[in-house]
C-alpha positions in Angstrom: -88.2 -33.6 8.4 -88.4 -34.5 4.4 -87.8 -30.6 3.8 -84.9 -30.7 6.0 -82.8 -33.5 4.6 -84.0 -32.2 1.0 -82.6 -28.7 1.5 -79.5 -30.2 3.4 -79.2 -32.7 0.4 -79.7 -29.5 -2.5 -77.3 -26.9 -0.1 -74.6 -29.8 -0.4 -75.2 -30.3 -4.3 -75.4 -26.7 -5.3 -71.6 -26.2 -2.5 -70.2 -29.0 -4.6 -70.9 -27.5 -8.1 -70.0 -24.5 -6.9 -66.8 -25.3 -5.8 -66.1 -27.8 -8.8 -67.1 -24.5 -11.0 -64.8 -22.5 -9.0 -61.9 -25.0 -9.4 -62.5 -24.9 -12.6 -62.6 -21.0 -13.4 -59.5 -21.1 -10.7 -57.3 -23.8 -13.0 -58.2 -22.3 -16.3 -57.1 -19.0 -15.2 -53.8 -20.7 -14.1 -53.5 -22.5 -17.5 -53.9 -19.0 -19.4 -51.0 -17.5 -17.3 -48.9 -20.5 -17.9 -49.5 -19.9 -21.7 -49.2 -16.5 -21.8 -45.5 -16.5 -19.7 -44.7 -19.3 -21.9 -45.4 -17.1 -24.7 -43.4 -14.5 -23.2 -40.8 -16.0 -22.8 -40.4 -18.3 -26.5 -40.8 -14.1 -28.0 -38.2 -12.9 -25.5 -36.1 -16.1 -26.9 -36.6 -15.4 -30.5 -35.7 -11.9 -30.1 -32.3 -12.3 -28.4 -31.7 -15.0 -31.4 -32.6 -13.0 -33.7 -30.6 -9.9 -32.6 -27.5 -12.2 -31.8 -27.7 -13.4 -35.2 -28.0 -10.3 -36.6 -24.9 -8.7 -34.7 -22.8 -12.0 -36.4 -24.3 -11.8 -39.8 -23.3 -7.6 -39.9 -19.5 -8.5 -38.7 -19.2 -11.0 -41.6 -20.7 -8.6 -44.1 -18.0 -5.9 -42.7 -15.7 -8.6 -43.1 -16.5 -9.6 -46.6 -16.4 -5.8 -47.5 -13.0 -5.3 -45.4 -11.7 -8.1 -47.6 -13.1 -6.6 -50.9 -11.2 -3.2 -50.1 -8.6 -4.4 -49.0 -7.6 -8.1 -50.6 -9.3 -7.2 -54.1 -11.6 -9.9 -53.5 -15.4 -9.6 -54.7 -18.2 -8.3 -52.6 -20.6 -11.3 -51.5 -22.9 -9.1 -49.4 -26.0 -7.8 -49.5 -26.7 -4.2 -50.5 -30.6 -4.4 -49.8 -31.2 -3.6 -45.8 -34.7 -5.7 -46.1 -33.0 -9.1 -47.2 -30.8 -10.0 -44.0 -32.0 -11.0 -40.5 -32.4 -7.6 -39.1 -33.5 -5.9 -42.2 -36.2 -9.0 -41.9 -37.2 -7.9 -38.3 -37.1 -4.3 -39.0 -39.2 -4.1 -41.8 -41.3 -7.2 -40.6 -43.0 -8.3 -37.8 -41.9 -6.7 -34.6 -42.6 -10.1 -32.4 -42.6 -8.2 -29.2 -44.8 -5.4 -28.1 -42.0 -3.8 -25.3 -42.0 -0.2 -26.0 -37.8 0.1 -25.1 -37.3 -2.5 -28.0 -39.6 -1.2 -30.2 -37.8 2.1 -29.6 -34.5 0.7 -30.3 -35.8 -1.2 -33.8 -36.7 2.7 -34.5 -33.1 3.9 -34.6 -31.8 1.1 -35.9 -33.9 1.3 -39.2 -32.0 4.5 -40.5 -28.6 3.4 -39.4 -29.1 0.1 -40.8 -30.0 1.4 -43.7 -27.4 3.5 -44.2 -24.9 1.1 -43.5 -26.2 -1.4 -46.6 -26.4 1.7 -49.0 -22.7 2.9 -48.1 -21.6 -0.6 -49.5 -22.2 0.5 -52.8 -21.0 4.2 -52.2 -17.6 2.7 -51.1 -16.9 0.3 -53.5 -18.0 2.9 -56.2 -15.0 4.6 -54.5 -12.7 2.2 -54.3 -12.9 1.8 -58.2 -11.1 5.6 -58.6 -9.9 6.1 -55.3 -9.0 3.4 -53.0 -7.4 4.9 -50.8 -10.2 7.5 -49.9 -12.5 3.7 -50.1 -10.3 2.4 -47.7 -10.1 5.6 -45.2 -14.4 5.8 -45.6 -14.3 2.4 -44.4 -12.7 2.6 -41.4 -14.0 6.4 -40.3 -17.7 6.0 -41.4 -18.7 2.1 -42.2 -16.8 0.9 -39.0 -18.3 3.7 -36.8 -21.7 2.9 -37.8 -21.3 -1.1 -37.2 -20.4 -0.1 -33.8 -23.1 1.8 -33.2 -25.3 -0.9 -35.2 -23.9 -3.4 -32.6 -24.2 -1.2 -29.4 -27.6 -0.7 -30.4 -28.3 -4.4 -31.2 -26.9 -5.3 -27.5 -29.2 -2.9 -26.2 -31.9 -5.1 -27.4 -30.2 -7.9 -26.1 -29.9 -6.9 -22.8 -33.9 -5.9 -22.7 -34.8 -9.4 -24.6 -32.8 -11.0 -21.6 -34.8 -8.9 -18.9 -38.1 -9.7 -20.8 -37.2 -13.7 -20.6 -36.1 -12.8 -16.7 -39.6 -11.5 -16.4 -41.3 -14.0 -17.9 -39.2 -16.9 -16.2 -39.9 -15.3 -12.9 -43.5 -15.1 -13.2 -43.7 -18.5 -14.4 -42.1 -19.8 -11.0 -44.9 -17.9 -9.3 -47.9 -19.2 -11.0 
């Protein structure tokens, strides 16, 4: 009867530590999916601020240039593509590793580019030929913004899915 009770008493000990182990794996699991949407989600949100930003900061610097060209007042932007928000994400650390906004940082690197450099192309031009400045302006530094900008919404609408995602698997943990 002593081995009985003994080996009920041990089957009961090694259940209990076996479910308070398996609780245990159970919850931490849990905890690392909670971190990891969280995660997600505060990279989803930095990305959608950071493109949203970016589409701002690239009107104003059209602006200032518009205003250059066309009020005679000086140039206050930045010719360098590396030094303004997106430059800084392009040619920095992508903070996301979703293949359709990686793709879209991709062809946004030459167009941005391009778009800085023809600052200083146009107001070498507006210094002998304003007119041809102002025409370069509106045919080629406008078009590429709006592409710039349809581009940048692209990654706005994928940041917003990403944080859908993220919120949605949250709900579910």
């Amino acid at each position: 009867m002593r081995k009985s009770i003994k080996r009920t008493v041990s089957i009961r000990v090694v259940a209990s530590l076996t479910a308070v182990i398996l609780f245990s794996v159970m919850m931490t699991i849990s905890i690392l999916r909670v971190d990891n949407n969280q995660t997600a989600s505060a990279q989803a949100n930095a990305l959608l601020s950071r493109a949203q930003q970016a589409e701002t900061a690239h009107y104003k610097w059209s602006s200032n240039l518009s205003n250059a060209l066309y009020a005679g007042t000086e140039f206050t932007g930045s010719i360098d593509p590396s030094t303004c928000v997106l430059g800084q994400w392009i040619y920095g650390e992508a903070g996301t590793d979703d293949q359709t906004v990686l793709g879209l940082r991709k062809q946004l690197e030459p167009l941005h580019k391009e778009l800085h450099e023809s600052a200083t192309y146009v107001l070498g031009l507006l210094e002998n030929d304003p007119a041809q400045a102002r025409d370069y302006y509106q045919q080629t530094i406008q078009s590429n913004l709006g592409v710039l900008v349809g581009l940048l919404d692209e990654v706005v609408e994928q940041g917003t899915r990403l944080n859908e995602e993220s919120q949605a698997r949250m709900r579910s943990v």
